[in-house]
C-alpha positions in Angstrom: 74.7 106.6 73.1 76.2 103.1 72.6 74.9 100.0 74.3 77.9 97.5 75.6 78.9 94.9 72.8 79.1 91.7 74.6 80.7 88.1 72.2 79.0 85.1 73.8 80.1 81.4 73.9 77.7 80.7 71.4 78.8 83.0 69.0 82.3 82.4 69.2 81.8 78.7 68.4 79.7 79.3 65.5 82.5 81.7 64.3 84.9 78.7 64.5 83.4 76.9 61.7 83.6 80.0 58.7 86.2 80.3 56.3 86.0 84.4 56.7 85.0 86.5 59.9 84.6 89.9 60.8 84.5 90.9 63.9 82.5 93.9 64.3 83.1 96.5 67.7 82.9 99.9 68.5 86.3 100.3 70.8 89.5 99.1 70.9 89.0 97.4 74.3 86.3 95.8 72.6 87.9 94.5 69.4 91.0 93.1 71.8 88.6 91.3 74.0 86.6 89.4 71.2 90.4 88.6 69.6 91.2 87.1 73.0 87.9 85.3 73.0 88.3 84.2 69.6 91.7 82.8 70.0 90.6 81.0 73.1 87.8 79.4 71.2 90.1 78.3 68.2 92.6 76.9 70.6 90.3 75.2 72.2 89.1 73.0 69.2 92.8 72.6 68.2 92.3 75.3 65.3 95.1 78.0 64.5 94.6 81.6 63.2 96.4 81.8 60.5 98.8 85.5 61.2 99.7 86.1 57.9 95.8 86.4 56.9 94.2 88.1 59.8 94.1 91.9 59.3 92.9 94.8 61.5 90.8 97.6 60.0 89.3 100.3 61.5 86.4 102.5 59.9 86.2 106.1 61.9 83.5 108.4 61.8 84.4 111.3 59.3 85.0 113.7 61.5 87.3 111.4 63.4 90.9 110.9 62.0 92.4 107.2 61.5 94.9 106.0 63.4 95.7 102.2 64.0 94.9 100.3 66.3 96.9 98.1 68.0 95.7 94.7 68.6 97.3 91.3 69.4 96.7 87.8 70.0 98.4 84.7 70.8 101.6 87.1 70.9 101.3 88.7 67.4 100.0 91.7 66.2 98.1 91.3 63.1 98.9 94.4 60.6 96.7 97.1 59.9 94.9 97.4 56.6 92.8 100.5 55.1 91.2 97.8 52.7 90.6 94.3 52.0 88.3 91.4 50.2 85.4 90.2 52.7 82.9 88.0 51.3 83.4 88.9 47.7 83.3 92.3 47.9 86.4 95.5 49.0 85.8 97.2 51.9 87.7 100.2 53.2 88.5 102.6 55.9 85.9 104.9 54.7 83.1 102.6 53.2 80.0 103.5 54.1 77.3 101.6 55.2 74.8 104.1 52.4 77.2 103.4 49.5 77.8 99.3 50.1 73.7 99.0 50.1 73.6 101.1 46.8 76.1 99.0 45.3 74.3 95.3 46.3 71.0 97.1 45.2 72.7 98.0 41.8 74.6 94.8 41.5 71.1 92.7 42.4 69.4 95.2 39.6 71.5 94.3 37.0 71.4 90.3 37.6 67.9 90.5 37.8 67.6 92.5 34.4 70.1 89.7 32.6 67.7 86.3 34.0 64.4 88.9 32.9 64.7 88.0 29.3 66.2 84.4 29.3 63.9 83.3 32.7 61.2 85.7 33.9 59.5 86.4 30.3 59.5 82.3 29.4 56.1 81.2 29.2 57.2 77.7 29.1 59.1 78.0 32.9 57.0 77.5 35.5 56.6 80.1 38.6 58.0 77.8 40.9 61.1 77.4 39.0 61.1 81.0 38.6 61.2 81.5 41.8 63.5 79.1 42.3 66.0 81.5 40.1 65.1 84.6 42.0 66.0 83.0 45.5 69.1 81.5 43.6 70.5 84.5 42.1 68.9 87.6 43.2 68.9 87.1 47.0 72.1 85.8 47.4 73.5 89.0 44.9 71.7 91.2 47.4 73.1 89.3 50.5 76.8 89.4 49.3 76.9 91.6 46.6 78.6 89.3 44.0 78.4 89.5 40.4 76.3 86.9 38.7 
């Protein structure tokens, strides 16, 4: 069973101010009316969605087959995409939610093990710059899953 999504006021205005957004539904009707809301917001800050950037994926359950979906706003219909950058890492029609974790958790294992010989055995650094390092490096590999 799926709850109702619902894209408040609030959320659309702190969307206004990212460089990259995702917008995240379940159906169709769903995904067209946080566009529209989107689009309102942008427009009414005097910002412009850029049509040659935004892209429309959709990610189906396996046993469901792909088909596009047909969006639009402010009289365009962005084109559809089975798989493109976000936040430093490719995401596809058929990522799965398992595999991306494994991959953050690998990426974050192998940062950590290249700082464990130059940082974390040092007896002359101090634990607070340590730690320092780990929220640095490691958190932000596990948050975006970027090489360091």
């Amino acid at each position: 069973m799926q709850a109702p999504t619902r894209m408040s006021t609030t959320t659309v205005h702190d969307l206004l101010f990212t460089n990259d957004c995702a917008l995240n539904t379940v159906t169709e009707e769903d995904k067209q009316r946080s566009m529209d809301l989107f689009a309102a917001g942008c427009a009414n800050f005097g910002l412009t969605i850029s049509t040659a950037k935004t892209v429309v994926m959709r990610q189906p359950p396996p046993s469901v087959e792909y088909n596009a979906h047909r969006i639009n706003f402010n009289g365009a219909q962005p084109k559809n995409v089975e798989t493109f950058a976000y936040l430093e890492s490719m995401l596809s029609c058929n990522t799965r939610i398992d595999d991306e974790v494994a991959q953050r958790i690998l990426k974050a294992s192998q940062a950590f093990s290249r700082l464990q010989a130059s940082v974390w055995n040092r007896h002359g650094i101090h634990l607070n710059t340590k730690l320092k390092m780990y929220k640095a490096v490691i958190s932000y590999t596990l948050l975006y899953g970027v090489g360091t």
